[in-house]
N, CA, C and O of each residue as an XYZ file, in Angstrom:
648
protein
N     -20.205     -5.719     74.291
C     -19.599     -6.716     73.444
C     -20.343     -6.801     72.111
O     -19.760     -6.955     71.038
N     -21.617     -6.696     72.243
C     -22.578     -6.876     71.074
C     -22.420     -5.486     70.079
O     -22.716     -5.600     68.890
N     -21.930     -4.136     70.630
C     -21.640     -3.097     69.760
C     -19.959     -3.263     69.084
O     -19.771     -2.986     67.900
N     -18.915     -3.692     69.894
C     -17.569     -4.136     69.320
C     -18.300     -5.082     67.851
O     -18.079     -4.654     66.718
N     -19.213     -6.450     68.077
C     -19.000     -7.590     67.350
C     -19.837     -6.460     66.007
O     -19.439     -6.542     64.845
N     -20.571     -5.830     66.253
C     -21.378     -5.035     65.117
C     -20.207     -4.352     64.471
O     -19.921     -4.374     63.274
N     -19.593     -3.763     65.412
C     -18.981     -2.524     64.688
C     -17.465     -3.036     63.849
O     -16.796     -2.563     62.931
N     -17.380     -4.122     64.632
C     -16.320     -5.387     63.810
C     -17.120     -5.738     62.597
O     -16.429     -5.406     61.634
N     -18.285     -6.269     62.174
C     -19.050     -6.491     61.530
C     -19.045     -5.308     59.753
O     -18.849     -5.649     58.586
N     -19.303     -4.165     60.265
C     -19.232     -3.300     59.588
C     -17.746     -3.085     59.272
O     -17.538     -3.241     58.069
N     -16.774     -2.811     59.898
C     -15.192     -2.546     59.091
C     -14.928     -3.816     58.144
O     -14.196     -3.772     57.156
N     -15.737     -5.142     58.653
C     -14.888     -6.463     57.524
C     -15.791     -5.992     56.457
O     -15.134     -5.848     55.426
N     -17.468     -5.590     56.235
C     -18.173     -5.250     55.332
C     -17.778     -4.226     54.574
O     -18.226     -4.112     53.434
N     -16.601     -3.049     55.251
C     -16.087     -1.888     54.310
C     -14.624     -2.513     53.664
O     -14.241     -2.124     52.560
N     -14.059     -3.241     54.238
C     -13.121     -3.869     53.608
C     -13.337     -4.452     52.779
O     -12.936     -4.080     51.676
N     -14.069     -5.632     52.920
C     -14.819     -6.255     51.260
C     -14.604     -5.492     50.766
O     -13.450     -5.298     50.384
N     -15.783     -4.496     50.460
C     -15.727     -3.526     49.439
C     -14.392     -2.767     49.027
O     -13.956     -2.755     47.875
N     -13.789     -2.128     50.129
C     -12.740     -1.677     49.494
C     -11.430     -2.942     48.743
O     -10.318     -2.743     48.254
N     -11.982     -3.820     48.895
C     -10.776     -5.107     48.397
C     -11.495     -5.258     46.880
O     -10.762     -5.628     45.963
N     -12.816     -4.999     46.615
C     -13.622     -5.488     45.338
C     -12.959     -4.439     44.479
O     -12.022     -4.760     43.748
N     -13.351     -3.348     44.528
C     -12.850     -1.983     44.386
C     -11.545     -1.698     43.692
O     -11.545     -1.132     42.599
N     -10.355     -2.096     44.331
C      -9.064     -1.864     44.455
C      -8.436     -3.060     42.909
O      -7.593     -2.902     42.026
N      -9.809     -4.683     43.423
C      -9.301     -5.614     42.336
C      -9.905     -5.221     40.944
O      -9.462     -5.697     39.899
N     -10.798     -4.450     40.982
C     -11.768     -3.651     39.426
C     -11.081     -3.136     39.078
O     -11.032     -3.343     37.865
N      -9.800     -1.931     39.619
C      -9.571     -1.058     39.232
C      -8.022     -1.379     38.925
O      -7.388     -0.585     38.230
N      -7.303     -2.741     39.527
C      -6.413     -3.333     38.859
C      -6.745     -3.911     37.369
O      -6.070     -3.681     36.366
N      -8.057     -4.797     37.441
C      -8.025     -4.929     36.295
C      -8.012     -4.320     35.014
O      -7.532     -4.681     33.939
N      -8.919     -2.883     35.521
C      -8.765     -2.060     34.567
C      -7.795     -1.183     33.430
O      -7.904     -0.721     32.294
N      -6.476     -1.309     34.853
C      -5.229     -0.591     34.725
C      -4.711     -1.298     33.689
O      -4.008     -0.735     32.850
N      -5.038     -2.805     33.616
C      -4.040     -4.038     33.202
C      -4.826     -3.973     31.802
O      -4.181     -3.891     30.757
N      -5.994     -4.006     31.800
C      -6.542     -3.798     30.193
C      -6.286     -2.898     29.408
O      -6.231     -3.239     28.226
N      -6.004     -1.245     29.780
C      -5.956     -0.022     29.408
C      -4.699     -0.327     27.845
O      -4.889      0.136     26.720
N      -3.360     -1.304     28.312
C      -2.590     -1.165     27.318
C      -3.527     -1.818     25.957
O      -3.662     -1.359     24.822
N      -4.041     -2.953     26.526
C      -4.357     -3.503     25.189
C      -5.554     -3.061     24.722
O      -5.750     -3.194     23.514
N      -6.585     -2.460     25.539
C      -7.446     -1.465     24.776
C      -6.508     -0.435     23.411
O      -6.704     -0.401     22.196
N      -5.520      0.275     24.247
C      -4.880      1.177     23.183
C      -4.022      0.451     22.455
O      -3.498      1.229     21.658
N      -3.521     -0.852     22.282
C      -3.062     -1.239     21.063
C      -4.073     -1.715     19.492
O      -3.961     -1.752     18.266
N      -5.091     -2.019     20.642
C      -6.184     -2.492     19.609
C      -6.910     -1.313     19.101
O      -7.479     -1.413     18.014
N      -6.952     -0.323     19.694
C      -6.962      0.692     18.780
C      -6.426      1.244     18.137
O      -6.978      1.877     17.236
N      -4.990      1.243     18.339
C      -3.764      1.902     17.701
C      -3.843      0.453     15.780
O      -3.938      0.601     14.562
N      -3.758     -0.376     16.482
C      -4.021     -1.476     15.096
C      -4.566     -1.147     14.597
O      -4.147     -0.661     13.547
N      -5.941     -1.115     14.882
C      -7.417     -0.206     13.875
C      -6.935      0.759     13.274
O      -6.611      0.733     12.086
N      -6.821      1.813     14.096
C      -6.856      2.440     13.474
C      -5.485      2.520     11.800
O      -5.847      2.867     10.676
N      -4.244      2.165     12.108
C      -3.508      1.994     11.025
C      -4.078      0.675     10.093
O      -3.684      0.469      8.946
N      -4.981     -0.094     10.732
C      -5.917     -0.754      9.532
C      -6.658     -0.005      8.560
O      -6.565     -0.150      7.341
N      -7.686      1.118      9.402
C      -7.840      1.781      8.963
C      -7.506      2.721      7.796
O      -8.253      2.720      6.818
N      -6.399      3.550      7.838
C      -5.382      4.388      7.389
C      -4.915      3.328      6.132
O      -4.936      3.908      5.046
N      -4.588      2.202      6.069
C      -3.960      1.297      5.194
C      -5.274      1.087      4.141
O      -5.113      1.137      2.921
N      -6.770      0.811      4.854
C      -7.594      0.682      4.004
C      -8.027      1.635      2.795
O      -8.258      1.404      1.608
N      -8.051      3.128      3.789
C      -8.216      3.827      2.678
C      -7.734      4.375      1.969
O      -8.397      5.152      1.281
N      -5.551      4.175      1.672
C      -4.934      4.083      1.102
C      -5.053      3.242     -0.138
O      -4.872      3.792     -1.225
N      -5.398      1.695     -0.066
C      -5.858      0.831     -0.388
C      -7.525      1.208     -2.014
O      -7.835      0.900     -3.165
N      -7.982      2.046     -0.807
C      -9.371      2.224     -1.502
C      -9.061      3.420     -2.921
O      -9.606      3.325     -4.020
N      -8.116      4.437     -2.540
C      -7.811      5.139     -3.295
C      -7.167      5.117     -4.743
O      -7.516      5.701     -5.769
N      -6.112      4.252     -4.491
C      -5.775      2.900     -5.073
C      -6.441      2.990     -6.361
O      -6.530      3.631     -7.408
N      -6.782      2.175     -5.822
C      -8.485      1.517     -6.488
C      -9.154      2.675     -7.409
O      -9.090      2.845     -8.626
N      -9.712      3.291     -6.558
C     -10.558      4.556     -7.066
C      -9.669      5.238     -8.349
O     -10.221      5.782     -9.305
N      -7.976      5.095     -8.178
C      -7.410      6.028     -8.998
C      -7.480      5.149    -10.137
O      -7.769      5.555    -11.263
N      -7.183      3.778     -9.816
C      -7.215      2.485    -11.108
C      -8.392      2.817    -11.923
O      -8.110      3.140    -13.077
N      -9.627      2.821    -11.618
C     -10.720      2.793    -12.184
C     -11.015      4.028    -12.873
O     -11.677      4.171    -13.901
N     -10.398      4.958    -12.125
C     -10.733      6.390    -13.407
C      -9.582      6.050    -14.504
O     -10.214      6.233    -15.544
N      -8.618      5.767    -14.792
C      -7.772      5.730    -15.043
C      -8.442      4.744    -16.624
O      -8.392      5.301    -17.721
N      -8.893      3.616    -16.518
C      -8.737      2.608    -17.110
C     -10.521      2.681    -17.496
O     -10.985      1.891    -18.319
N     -11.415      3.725    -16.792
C     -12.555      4.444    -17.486
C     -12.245      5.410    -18.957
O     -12.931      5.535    -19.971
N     -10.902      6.016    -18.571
C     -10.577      6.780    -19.398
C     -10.263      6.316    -20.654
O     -10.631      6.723    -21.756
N      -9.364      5.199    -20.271
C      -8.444      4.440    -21.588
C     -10.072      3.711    -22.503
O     -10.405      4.030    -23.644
N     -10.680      2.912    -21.775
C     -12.154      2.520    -22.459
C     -12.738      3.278    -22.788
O     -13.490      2.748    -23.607
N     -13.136      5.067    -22.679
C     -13.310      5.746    -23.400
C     -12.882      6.303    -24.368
O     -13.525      6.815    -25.285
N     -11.505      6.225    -24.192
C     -10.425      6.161    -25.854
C     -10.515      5.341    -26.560
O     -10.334      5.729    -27.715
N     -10.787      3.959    -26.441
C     -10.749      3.383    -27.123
C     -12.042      3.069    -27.719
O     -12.076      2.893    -28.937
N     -13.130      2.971    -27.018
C     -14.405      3.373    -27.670
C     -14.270      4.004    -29.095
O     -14.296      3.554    -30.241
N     -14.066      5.638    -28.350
C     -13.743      6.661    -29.423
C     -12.903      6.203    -30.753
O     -13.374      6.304    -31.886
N     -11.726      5.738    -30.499
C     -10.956      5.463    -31.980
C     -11.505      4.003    -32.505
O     -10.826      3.558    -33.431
N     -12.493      3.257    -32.136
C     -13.551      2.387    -32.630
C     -14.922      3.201    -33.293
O     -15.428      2.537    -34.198
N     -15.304      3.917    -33.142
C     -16.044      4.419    -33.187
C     -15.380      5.659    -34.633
O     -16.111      6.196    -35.466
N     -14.284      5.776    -34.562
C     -13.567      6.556    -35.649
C     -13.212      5.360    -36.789
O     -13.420      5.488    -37.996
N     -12.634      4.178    -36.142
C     -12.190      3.417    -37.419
C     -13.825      2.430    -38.343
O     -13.862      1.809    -39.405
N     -14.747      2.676    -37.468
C     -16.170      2.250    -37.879
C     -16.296      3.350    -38.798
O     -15.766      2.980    -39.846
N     -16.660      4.319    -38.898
C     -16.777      5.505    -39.297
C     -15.832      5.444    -40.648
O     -16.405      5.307    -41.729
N     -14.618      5.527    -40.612
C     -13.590      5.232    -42.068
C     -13.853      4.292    -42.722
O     -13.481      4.193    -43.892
N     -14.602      3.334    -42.067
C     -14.854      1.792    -42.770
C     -16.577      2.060    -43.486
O     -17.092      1.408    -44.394
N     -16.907      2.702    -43.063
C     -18.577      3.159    -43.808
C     -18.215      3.958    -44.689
O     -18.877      3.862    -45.723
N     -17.181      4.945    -44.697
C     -16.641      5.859    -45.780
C     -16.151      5.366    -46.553
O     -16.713      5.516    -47.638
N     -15.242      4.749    -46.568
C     -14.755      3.592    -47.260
C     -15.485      2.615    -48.717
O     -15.265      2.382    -49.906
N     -16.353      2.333    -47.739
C     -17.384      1.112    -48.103
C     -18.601      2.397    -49.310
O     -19.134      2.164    -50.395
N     -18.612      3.645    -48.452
C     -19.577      3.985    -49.333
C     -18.920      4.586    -50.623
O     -19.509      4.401    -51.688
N     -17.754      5.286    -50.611
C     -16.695      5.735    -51.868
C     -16.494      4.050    -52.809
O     -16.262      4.217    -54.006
N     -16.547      3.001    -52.483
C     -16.054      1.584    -53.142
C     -17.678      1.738    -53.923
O     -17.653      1.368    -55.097
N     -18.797      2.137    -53.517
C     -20.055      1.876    -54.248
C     -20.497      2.623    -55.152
O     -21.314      2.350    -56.031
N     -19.727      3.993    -54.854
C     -20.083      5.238    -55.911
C     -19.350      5.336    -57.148
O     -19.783      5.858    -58.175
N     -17.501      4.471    -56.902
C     -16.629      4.490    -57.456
C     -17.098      3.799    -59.433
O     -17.933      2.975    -59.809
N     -16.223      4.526    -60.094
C     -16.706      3.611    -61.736
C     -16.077      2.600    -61.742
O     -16.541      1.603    -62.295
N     -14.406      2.576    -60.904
C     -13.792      1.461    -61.252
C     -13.818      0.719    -60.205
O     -13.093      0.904    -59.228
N     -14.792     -0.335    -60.333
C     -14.621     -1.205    -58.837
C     -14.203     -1.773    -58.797
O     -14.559     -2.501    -57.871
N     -12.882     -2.346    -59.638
C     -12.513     -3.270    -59.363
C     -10.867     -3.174    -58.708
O     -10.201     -4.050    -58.157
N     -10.549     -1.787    -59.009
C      -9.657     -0.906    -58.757
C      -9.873     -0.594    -56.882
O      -9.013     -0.978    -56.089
N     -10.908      0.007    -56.512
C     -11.557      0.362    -55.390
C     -11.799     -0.799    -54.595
O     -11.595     -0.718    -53.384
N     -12.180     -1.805    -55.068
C     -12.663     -3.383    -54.569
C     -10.655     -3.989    -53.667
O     -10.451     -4.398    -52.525
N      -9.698     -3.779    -54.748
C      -8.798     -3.886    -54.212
C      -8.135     -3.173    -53.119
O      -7.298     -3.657    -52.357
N      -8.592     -1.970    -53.115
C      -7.930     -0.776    -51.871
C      -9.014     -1.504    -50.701
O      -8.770     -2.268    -49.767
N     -10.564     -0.791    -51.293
C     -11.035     -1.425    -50.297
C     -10.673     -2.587    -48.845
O     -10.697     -2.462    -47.620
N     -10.266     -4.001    -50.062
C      -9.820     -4.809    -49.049
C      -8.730     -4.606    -48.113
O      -8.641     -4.878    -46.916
N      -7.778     -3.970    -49.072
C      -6.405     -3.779    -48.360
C      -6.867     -2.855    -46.764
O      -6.676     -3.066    -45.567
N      -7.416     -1.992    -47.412
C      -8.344     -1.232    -46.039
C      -8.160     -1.766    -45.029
O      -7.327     -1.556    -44.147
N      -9.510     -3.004    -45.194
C     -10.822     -3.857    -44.481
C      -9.620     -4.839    -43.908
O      -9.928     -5.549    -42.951
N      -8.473     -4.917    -44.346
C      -7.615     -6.053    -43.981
C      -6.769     -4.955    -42.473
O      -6.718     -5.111    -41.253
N      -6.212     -3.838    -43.485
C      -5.551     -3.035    -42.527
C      -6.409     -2.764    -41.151
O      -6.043     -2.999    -39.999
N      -7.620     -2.217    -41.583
C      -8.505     -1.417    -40.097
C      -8.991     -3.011    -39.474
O      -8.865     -3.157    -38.258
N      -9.406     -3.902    -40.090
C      -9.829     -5.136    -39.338
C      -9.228     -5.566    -38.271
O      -9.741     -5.916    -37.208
N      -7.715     -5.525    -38.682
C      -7.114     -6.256    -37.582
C      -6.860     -5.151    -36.298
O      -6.568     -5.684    -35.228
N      -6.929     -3.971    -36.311
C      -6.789     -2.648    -35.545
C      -8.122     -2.516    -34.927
O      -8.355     -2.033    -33.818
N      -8.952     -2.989    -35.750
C     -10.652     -3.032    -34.786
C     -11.167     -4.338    -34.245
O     -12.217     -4.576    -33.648
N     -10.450     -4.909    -34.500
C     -10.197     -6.705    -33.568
C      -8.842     -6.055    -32.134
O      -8.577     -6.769    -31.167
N      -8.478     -5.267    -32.250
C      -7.511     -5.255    -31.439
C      -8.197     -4.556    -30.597
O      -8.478     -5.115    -29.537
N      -8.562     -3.458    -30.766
C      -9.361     -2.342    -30.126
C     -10.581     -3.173    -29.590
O     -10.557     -3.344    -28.371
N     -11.401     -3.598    -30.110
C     -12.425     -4.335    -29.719
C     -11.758     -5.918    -28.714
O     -12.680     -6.349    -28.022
N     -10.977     -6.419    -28.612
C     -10.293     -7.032    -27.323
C      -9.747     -6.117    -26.240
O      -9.859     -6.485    -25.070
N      -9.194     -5.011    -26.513
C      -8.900     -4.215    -25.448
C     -10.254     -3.608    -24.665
O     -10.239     -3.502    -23.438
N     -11.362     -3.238    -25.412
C     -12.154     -3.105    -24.735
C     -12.896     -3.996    -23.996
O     -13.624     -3.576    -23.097
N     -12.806     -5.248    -24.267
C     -12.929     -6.567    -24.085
C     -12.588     -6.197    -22.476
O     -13.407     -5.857    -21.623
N     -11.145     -6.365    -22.319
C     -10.343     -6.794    -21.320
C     -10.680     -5.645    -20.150
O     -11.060     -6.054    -19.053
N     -10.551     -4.309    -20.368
C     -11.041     -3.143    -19.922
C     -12.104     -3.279    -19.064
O     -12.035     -2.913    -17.891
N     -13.329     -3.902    -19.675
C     -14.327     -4.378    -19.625
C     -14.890     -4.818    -17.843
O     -15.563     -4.470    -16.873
N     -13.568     -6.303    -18.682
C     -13.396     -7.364    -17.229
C     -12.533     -6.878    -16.155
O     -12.907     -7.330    -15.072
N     -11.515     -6.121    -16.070
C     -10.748     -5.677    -15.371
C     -11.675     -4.350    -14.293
O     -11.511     -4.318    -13.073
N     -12.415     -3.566    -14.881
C     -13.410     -2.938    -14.294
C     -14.509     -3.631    -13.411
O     -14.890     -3.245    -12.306
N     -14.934     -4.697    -14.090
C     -15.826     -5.618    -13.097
C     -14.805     -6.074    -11.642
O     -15.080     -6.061    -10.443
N     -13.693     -6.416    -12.300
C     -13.040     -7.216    -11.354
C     -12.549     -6.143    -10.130
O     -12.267     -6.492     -8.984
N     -12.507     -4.448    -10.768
C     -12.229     -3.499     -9.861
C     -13.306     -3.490     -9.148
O     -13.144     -3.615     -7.934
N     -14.417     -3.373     -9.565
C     -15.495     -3.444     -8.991
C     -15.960     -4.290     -7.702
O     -16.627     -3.821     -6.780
N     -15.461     -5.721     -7.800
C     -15.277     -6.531     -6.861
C     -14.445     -6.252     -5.504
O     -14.777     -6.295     -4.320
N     -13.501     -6.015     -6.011
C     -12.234     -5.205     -5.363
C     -12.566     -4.492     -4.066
O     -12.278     -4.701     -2.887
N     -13.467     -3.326     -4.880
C     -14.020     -2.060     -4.196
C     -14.958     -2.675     -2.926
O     -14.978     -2.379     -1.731
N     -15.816     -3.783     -3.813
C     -16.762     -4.271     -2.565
C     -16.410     -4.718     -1.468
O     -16.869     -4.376     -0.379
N     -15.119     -5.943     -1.776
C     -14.691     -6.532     -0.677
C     -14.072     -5.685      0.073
O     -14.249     -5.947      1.263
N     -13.067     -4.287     -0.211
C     -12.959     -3.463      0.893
C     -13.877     -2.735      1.315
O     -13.788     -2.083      2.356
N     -14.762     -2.752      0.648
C     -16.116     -1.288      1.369
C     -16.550     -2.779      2.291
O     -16.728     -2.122      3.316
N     -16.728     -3.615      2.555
C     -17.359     -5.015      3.005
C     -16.343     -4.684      4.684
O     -16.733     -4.436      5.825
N     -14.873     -4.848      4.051
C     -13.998     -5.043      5.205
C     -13.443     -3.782      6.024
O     -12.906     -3.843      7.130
N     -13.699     -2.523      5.196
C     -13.757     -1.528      6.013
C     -14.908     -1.040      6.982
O     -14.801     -0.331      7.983
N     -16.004     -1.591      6.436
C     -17.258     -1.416      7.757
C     -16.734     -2.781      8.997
O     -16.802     -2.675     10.222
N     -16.325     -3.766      8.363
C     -15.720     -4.775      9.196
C     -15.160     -3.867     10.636
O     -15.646     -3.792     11.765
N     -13.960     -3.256     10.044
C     -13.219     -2.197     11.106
C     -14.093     -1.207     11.804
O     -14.160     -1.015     13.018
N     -14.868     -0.504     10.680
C     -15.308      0.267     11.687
C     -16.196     -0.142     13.134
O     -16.334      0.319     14.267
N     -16.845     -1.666     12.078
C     -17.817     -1.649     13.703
C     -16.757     -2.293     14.799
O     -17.083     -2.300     15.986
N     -15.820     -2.690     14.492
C     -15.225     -3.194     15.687
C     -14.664     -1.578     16.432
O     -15.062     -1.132     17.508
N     -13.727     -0.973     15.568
C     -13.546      0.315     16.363
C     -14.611      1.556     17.280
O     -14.466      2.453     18.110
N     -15.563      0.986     16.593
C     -17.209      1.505     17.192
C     -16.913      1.086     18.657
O     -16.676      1.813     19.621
N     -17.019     -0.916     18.552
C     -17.049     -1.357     19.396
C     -15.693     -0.794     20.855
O     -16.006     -0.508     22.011
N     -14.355     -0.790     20.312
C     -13.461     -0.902     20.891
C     -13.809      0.648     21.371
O     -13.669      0.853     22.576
N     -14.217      1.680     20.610
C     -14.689      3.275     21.621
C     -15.532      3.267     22.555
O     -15.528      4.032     23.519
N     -16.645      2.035     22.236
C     -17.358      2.076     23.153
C     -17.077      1.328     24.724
O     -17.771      1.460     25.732
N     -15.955      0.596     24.572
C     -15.517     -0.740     25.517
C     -14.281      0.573     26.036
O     -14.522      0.944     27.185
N     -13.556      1.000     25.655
C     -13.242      2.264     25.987
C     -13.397      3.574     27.089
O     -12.627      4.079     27.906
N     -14.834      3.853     26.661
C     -15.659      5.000     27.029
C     -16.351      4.157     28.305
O     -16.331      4.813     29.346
N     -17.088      2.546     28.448
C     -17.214      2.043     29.356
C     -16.216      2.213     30.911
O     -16.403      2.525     32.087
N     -14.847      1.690     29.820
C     -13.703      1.653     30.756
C     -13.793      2.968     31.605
O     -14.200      2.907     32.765
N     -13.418      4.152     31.039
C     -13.819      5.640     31.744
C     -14.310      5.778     32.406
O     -13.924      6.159     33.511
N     -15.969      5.425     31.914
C     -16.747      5.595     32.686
C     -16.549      4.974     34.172
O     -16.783      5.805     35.049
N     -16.199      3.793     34.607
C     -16.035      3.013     35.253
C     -14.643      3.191     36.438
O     -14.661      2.879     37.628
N     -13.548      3.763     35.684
C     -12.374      4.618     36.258
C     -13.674      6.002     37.228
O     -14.414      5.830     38.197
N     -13.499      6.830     36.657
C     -14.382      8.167     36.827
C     -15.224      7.495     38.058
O     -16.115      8.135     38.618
């Protein structure tokens, strides 16, 4: 009687186990979808970000370029305005020259007030790309460590199937 109650003993002790077993490996089954949606999300987070980033990247060469044009034709209408200024000093009739002059200084002024606000704006719009860039380089490590995380919660899962 005492080998039946043992050996009864031992089948309820393999049952446990096989009942623990059977409920792990339900749960597992039942997580598997939303493991792969939450990766499937990421990852088109992903994909969207660095669409996003490129974006960006193309804005900023783009509007590097135009601030280097415009530099340049500042840097040309400075240049006409010293030529200018130095032909008005060499000139006999200055008073003749004194009048072009201004007309000049009136014409290029308002074209180097313009140019000089565009670079202005250029300026700020670059900073503000700049910002831009951070908060996604900020929110794309965001993703990655979670997708880190979600490969590794993943690869657990496997392991644990296996």
């Amino acid at each position: 009687m005492k080998t039946q109650i043992r050996g009864l003993e031992e089948e309820l002790k393999i049952l446990k186990e096989n009942n623990q077993e059977v409920d792990l490996t339900k749960t597992m089954a039942q997580n598997t979808p939303l493991h792969q949606t939450i990766y499937s999300k990421n990852q088109k987070d992903l994909e969207a970000f660095q669409a996003k980033t490129q974006v960006l990247k193309d804005k900023v060469v783009v509007h590097i370029q135009t601030l280097q044009t415009s530099w340049f034709e500042v840097t040309q209408v400075q240049s006409t305005l010293e030529s200018l200024e130095t032909q008005l000093r060499s000139a006999s009739d200055t008073e003749v020259l004194e009048e072009s002059v201004a007309e000049t200084l009136r014409q290029y002024g308002g074209t180097l007030t313009g140019y000089l606000s565009q670079v202005s704006t250029l300026e700020d719009q670059l900073v503000q790309l700049r910002l831009d860039l951070d908060l996604q380089d900020y929110e794309y490590k965001k993703l990655l460590d979670t997708h880190i995380h979600l490969e590794s919660e993943v690869a657990e899962y496997k392991r644990l199937q296996g």
